[in-house]
C-alpha positions as CSV (number, residue, x, y, z in Angstrom):
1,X,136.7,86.6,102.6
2,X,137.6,90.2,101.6
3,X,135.4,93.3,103.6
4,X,134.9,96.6,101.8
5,X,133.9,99.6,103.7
6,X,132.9,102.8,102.2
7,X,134.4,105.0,104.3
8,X,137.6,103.1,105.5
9,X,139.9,101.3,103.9
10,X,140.7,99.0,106.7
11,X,138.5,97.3,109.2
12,X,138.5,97.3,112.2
13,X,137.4,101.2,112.1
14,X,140.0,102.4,115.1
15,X,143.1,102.5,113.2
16,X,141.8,102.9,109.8
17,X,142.8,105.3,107.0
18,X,139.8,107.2,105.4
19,X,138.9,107.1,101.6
20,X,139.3,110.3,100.1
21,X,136.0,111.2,99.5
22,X,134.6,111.2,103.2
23,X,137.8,112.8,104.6
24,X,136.4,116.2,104.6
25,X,132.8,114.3,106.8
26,X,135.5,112.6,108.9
27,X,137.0,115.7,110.3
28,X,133.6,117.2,110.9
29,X,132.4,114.1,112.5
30,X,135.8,113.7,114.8
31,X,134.5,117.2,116.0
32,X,130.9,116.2,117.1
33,X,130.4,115.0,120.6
34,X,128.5,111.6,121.0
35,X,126.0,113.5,123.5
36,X,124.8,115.5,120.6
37,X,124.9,113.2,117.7
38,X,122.3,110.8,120.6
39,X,120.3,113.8,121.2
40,X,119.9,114.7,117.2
41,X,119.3,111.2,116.6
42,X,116.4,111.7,119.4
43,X,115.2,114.8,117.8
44,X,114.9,113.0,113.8
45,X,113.0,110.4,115.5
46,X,110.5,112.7,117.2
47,X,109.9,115.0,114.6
48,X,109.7,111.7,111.8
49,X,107.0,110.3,114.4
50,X,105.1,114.0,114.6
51,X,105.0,114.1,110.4
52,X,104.0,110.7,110.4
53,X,106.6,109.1,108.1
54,X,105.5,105.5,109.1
55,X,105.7,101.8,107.4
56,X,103.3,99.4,108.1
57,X,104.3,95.8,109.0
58,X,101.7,93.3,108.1
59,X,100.9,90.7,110.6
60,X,103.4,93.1,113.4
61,X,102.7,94.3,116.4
62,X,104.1,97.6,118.0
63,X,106.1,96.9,122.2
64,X,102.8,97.5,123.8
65,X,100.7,95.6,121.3
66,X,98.7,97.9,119.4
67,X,99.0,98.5,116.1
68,X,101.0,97.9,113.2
69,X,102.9,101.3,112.6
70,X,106.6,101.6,112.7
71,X,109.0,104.2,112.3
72,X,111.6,103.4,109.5
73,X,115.0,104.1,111.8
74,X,116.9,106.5,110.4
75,X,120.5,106.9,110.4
76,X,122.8,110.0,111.0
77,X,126.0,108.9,108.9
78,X,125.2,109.8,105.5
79,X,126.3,107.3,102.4
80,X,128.9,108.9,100.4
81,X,129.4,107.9,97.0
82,X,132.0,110.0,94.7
83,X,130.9,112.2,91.6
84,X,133.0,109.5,88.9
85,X,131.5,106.3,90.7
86,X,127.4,107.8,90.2
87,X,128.6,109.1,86.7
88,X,129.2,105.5,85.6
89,X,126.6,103.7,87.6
90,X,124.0,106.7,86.2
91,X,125.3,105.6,82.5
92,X,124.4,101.9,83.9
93,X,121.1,102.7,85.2
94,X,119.7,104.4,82.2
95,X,121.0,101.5,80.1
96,X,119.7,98.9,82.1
97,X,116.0,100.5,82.2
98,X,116.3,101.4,78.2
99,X,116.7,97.6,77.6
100,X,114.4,96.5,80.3
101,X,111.3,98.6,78.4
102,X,112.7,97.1,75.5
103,X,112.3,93.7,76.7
104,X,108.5,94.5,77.7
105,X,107.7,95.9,74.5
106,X,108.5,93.1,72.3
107,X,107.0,90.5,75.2
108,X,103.9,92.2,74.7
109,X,104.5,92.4,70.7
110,X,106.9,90.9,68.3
111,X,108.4,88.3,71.0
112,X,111.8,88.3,68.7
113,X,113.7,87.2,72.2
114,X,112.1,84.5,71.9
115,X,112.1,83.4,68.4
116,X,115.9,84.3,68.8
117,X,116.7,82.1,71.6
118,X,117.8,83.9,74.5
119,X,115.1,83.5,76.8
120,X,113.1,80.1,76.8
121,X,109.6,80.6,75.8
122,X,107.9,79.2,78.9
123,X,110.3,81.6,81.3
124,X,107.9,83.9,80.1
125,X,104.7,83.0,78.8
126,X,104.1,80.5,81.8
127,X,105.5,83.7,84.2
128,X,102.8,84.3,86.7
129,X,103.3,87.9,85.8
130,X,103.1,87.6,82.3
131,X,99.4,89.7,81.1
132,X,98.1,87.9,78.0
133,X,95.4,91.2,78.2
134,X,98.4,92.9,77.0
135,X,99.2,91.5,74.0
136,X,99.2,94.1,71.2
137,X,98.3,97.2,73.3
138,X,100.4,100.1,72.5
139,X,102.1,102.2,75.6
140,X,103.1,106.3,74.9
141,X,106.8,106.0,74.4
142,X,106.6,102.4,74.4
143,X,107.5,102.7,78.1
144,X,106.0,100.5,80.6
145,X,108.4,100.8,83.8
146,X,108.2,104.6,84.1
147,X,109.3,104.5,87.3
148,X,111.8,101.9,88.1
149,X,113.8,101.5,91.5
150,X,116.8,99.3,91.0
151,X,118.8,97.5,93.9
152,X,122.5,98.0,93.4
153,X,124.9,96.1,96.1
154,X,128.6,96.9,96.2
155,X,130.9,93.7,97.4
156,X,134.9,93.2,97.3
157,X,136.3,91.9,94.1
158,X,139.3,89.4,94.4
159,X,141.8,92.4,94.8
160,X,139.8,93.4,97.8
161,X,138.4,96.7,95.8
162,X,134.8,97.5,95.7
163,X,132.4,96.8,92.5
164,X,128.8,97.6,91.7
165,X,126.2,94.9,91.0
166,X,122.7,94.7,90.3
167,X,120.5,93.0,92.9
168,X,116.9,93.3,92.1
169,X,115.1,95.1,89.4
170,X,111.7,96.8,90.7
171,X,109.5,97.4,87.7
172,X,105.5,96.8,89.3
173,X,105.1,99.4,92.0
174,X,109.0,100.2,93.2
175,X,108.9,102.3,97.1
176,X,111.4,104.6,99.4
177,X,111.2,107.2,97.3
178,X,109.5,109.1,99.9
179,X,112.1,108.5,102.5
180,X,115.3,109.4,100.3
181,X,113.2,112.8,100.0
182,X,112.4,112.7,104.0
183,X,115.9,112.3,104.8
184,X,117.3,114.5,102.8
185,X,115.4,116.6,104.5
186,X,116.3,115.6,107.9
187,X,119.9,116.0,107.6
188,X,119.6,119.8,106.0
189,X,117.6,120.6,109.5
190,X,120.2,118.4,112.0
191,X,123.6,119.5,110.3
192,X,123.3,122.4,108.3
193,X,126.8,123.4,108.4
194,X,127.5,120.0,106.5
195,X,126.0,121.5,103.3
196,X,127.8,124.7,103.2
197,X,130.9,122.4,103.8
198,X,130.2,119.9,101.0
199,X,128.9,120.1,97.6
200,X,126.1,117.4,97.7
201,X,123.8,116.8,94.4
202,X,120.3,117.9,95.4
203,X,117.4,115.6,95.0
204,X,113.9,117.8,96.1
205,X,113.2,118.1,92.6
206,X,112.6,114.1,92.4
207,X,108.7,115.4,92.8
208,X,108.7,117.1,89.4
209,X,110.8,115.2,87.5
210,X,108.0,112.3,88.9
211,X,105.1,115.0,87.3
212,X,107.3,115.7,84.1
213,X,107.2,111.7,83.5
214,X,103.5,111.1,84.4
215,X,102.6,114.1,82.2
216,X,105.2,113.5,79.4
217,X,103.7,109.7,79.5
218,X,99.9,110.9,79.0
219,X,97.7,110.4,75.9
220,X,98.7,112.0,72.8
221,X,95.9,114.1,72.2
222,X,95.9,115.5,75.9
223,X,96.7,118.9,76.0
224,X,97.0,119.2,79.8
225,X,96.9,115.6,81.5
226,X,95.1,115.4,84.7
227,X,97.4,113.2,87.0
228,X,96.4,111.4,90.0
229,X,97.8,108.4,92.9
230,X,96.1,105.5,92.9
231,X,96.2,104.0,96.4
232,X,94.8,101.0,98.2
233,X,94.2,103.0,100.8
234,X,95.6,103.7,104.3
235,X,96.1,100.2,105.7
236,X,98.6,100.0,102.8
237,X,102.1,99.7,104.2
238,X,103.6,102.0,101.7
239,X,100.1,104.3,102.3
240,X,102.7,107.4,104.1
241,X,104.5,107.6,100.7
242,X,101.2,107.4,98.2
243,X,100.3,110.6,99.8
244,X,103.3,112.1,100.4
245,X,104.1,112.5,96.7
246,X,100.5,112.9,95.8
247,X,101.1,116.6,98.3
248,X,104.6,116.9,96.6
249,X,103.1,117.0,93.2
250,X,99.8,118.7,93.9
251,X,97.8,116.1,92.4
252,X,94.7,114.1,93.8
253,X,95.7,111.2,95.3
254,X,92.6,108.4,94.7
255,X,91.0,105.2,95.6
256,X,89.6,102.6,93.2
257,X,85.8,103.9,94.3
258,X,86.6,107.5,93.7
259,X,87.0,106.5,90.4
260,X,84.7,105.1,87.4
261,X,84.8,103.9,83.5
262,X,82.2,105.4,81.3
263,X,82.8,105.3,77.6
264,X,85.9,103.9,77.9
265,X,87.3,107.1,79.9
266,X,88.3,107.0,83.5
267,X,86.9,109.7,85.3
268,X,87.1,110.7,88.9
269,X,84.2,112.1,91.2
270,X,85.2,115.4,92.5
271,X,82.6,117.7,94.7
272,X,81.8,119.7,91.1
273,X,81.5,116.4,89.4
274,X,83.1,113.7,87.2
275,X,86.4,114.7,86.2
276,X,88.3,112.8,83.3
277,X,91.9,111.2,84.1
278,X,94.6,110.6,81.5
279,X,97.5,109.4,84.0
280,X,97.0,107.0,86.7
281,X,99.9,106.5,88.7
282,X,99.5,103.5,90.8
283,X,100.4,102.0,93.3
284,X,98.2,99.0,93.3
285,X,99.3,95.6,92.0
286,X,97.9,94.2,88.7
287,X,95.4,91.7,90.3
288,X,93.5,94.3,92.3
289,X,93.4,96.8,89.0
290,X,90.2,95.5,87.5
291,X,87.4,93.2,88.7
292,X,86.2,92.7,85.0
293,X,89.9,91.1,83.8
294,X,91.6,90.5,86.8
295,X,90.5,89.4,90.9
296,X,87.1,89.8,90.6
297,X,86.5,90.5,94.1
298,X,89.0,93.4,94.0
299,X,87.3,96.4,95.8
300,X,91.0,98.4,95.1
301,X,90.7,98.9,91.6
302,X,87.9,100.4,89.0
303,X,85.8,98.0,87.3
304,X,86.5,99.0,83.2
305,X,89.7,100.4,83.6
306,X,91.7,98.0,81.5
307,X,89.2,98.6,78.7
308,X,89.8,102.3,78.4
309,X,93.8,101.4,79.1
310,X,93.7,99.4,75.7
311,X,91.8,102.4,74.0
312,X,94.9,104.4,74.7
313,X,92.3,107.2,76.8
314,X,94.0,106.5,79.9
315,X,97.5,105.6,80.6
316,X,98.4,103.4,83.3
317,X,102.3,104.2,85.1
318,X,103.8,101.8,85.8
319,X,101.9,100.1,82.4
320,X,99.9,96.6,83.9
321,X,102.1,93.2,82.8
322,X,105.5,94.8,84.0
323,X,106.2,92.2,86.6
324,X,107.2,89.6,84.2
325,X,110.8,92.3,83.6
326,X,111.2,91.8,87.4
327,X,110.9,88.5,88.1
328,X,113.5,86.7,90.0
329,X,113.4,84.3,87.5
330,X,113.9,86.9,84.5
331,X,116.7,88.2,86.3
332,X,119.4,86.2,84.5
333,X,118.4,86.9,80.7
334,X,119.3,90.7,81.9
335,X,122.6,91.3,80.5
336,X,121.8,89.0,77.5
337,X,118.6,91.6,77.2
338,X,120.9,94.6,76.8
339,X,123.4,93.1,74.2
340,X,120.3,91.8,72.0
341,X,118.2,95.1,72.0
342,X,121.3,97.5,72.1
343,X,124.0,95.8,71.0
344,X,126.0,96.7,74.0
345,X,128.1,95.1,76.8
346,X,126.4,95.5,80.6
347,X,127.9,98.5,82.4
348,X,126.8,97.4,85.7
349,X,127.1,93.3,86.0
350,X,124.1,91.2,87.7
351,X,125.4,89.0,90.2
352,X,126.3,85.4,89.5
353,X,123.1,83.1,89.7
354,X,122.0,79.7,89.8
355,X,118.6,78.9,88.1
356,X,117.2,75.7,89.9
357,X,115.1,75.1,87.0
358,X,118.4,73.8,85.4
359,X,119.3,70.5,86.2
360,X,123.2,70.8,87.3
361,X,122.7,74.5,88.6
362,X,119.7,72.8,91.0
363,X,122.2,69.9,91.9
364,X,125.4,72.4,92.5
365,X,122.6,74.4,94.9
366,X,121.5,71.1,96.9
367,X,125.5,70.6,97.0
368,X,126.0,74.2,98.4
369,X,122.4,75.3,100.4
370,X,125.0,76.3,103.5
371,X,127.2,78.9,101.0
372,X,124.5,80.4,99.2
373,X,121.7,82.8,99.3
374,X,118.6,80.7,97.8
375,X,115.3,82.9,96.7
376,X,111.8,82.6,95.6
377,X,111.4,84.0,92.4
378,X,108.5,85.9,93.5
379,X,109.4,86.4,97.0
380,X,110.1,90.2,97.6
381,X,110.9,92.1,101.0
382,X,113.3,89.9,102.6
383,X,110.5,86.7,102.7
384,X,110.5,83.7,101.0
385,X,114.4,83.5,100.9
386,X,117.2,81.2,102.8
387,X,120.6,83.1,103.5
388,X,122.9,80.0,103.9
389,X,125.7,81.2,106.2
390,X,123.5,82.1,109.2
391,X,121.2,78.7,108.8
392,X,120.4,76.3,110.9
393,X,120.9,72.7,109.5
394,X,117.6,71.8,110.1
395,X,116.5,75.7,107.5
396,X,118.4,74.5,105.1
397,X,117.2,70.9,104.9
398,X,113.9,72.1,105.1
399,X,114.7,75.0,102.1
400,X,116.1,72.0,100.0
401,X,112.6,70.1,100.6
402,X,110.7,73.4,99.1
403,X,113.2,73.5,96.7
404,X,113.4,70.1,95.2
405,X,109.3,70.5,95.1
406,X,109.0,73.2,92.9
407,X,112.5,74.1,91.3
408,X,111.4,76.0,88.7
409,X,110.7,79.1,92.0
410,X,114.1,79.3,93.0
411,X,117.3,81.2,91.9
412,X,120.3,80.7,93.9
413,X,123.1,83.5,94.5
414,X,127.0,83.3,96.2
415,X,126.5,85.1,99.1
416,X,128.0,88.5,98.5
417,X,130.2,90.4,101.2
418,X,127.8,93.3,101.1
419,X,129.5,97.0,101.9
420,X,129.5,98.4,105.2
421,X,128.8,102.0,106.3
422,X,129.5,103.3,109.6
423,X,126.5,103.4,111.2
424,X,125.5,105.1,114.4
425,X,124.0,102.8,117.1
426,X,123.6,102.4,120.8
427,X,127.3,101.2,121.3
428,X,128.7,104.4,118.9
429,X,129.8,104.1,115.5
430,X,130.2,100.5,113.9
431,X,129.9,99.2,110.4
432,X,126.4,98.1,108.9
433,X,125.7,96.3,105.6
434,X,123.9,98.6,103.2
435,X,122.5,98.6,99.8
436,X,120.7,101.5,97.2
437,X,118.3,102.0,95.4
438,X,118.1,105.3,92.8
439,X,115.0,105.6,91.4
440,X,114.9,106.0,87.6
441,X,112.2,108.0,85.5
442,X,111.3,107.3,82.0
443,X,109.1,109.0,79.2
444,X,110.3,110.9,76.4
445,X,113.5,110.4,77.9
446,X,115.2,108.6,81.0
447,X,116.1,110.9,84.2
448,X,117.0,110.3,87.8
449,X,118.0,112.2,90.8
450,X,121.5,111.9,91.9
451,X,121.9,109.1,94.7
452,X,118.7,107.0,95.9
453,X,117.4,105.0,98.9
454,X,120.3,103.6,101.0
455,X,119.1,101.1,103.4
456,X,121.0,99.7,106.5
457,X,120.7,95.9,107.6
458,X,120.8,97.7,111.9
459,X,121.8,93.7,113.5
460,X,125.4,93.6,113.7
461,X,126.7,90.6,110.6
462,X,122.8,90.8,108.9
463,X,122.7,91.4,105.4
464,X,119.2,91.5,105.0
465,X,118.1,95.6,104.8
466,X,114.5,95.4,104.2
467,X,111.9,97.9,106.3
468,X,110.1,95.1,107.0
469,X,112.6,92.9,108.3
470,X,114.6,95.8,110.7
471,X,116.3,97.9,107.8
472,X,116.9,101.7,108.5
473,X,118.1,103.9,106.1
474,X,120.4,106.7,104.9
475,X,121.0,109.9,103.4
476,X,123.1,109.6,100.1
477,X,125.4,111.9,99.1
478,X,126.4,112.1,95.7
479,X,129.7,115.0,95.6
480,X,129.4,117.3,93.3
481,X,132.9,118.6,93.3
482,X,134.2,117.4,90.3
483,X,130.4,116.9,88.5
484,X,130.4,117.4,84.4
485,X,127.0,116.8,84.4
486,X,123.6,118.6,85.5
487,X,121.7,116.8,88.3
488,X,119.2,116.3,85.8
489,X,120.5,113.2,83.3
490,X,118.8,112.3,80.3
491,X,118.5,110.2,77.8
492,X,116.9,108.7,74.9
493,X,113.7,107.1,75.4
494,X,113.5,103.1,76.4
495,X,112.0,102.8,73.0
496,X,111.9,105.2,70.2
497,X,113.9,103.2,67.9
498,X,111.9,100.1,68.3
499,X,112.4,99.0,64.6
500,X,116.4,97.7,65.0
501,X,116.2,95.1,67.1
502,X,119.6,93.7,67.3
503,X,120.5,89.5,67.8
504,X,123.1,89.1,70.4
């Protein structure tokens, strides 16, 4: 099986020639001594422990037992990705979302995909996160995912060379964004002398580009939106991040019980009193929203809330019902989405899957459980999935039971040869599987930082790179040098043209 590195074009590392874009980071690195790349590795470590940039494990215990906090490791060797690859995966991104909305708009309305044939009817209306209470409710910008993170892996083609390919879409309550910022951060304090050296595509304006959208999403009639987080709470594993952008932006960041419905209108208590919201960004799934239309022993949410959201007098970001876009199980029909609503070929391909709900694609997976990667369709964070290569016999026979007894919750996947990085651990520098996730904004019009979230899979040979598994992550370095855009891309909105829709 081929191996593609990102920074050599040869494994093992020793003897390797280095791609062009990381030659100028290879000769600074060859100058560092180990002693101090340990010692700032110590020092990102303390200060990420005194600032309290944490991820909560559920279930997980800390060495000594107490508690459930965990620092998120972070990695010294920065992901570099050059100016002409980001250009064409940005292009990819922004067409991917654009058809995405598209796809949740006319779920929600018109349904044409359906009466057209691409996807089958039940794939969606018997999707667990398909929202009947959404039916016929009108979004601003007919935009539900304003805030979209989408898992790109890179693997070796047959010639050996590396391509792109969409993993996961992450349309409900996407996270990391907090930790691309944090370790931008980091590596600007450790290695200064790096950015004067290199022309890296800044990304601390993700925070009002994040405002721009919420604001740009809000009622029509609101002159100037009030904006706040909504979070479960502390004991939330993502909790470090709700506040963290809640700071950035200098919004409130709120809990379903500082909030109430009256009218129809969301308001929030505030020491001078009820104060009305137009933009709730939050990150709380769609079963703890509401108590009146959803779990109705949901203390997370505010009782009422979908009823002003159908008024249109508050707006909900990411919009409730967008789960069914980002279904494992949806997955496939992506590329078939993006011809149908704009009559275009993918840019960035998915990779190849199996749906078990099919007859001969559930017999070829039974026939090849020890080759493949095998997911639930609503499994996320690295549960609820069977990596075939590093099972035992007695995993996979027990996968293919779970399979065989509900088919219709599993996709299967070849098991790609993910991309390394060099990655610095205990024993020096050795390759580590990564992946990334850019985050993608959309309103008015779609926008992104250059780069995203690279996480690291730490174990030497695992490919799985999830926090909550072991994952550590990665600055990414998008190179400016040869640039012809702004860092700030934009496009048309996911939706202003809603009346051509297009048959494949």
């Amino acid at each position: 099986m081929h191996k593609f590195d990102e920074m050599y074009e040869q494994l093992p590392y020793s003897d390797a020639a280095i791609r062009s874009h990381y030659k100028r980071y290879d000769q600074w690195l060859s100058r560092q001594p180990g002693e101090l790349m340990r010692s700032r590795r110590e020092e990102a470590e303390m200060i990420f422990r005194r600032v309290g940039i944490t991820f909560a494990v559920y279930g997980a215990k800390d060495e000594d037992g107490s508690g459930t906090e965990r620092l998120i490791p972070f990695d010294l060797l920065p992901r570099i990705i050059p100016s002409h690859e980001w250009e064409s995966m940005e292009k990819g991104l922004v067409q991917r979302v654009t058809a995405l909305n598209r796809f949740l708009h006319d779920v929600y309305h018109d349904q044409e995909i359906i009466k057209a044939g691409i996807i089958p009817a039940e794939q969606i209306l018997n999707n667990a996160q398909f929202r009947p209470e959404m039916m016929g409710v009108t979004v601003p910008n007919n935009v539900y995912s304003n805030i979209s993170g989408i898992d790109i892996v890179r693997a070796p083609d047959a010639d050996g060379n590396g391509e792109y390919y969409v993993l996961e879409d992450n349309l409900r309550v996407p996270s990391g964004v907090s930790y691309m910022l944090e370790n931008r951060k980091m590596m600007m304090r450790l290695f200064p002398d790096l950015f004067s050296q290199n022309r890296i595509a800044p990304v601390a304006h993700y925070p009002d580009l994040l405002l721009e959208t919420l604001r740009a999403s809000a009622p029509a009639a609101t002159a100037e939106p009030t904006v706040v987080v909504l979070t479960p709470g502390m004991y939330n594993s993502a909790y470090f991040e709700h506040a963290f952008l809640a700071q950035q932006m200098g919004i409130e960041l709120v809990e379903g019980q500082d909030l109430f419905v009256k009218d129809n209108f969301v308001y929030m208590r505030t020491t001078r009193g009820p104060k009305r919201v137009d933009v709730i960004y939050r990150r709380v799934d769609d079963d703890f929203l509401d108590p009146e239309v959803f779990r109705p022993s949901s203390t997370l949410g505010c009782a009422g809330l979908m009823r002003a959201y159908r008024e249109g007098n508050v707006v909900i970001c990411n919009g409730v019902g967008t789960g069914v876009a980002d279904d494992k199980s949806i997955y496939p029909y992506v590329p078939k989405m993006i011809e149908f609503y704009l009559g275009e070929k993918p840019i960035l391909k998915n990779v190849p899957t199996y749906m078990c709900r099919n007859k001969d694609e559930l017999q070829y997976t039974l026939d090849n459980m020890k080759d493949l990667v095998v997911k639930e369709v609503h499994g996320a964070g690295g549960y609820g999935m069977l990596i075939g290569p590093a099972a035992t016999q007695a995993e996979i026979d027990d996968f293919k039971k779970a399979v065989l007894a509900k088919p219709d919750g599993y996709i299967a996947q070849p098991t790609l040869s993910l991309s390394t990085s060099p990655t610095f651990v205990d024993a020096g520098i050795a390759p580590r599987h990564i992946d990334l996730r850019p985050f993608v904004l959309s309103a008015k019009e779609v926008q992104m930082v250059p780069g995203g979230l690279t996480r690291v899979a730490l174990k030497e040979g695992s490919l799985v790179v999830n926090s909550s598994q072991g994952g550590g992550t990665k600055d990414t370095w998008i190179l400016e040098a040869d640039r012809r855009s702004a860092a700030k891309t934009a496009a048309p909105a996911a939706t202003q043209s809603q009346t051509q829709t297009q048959s494949a």
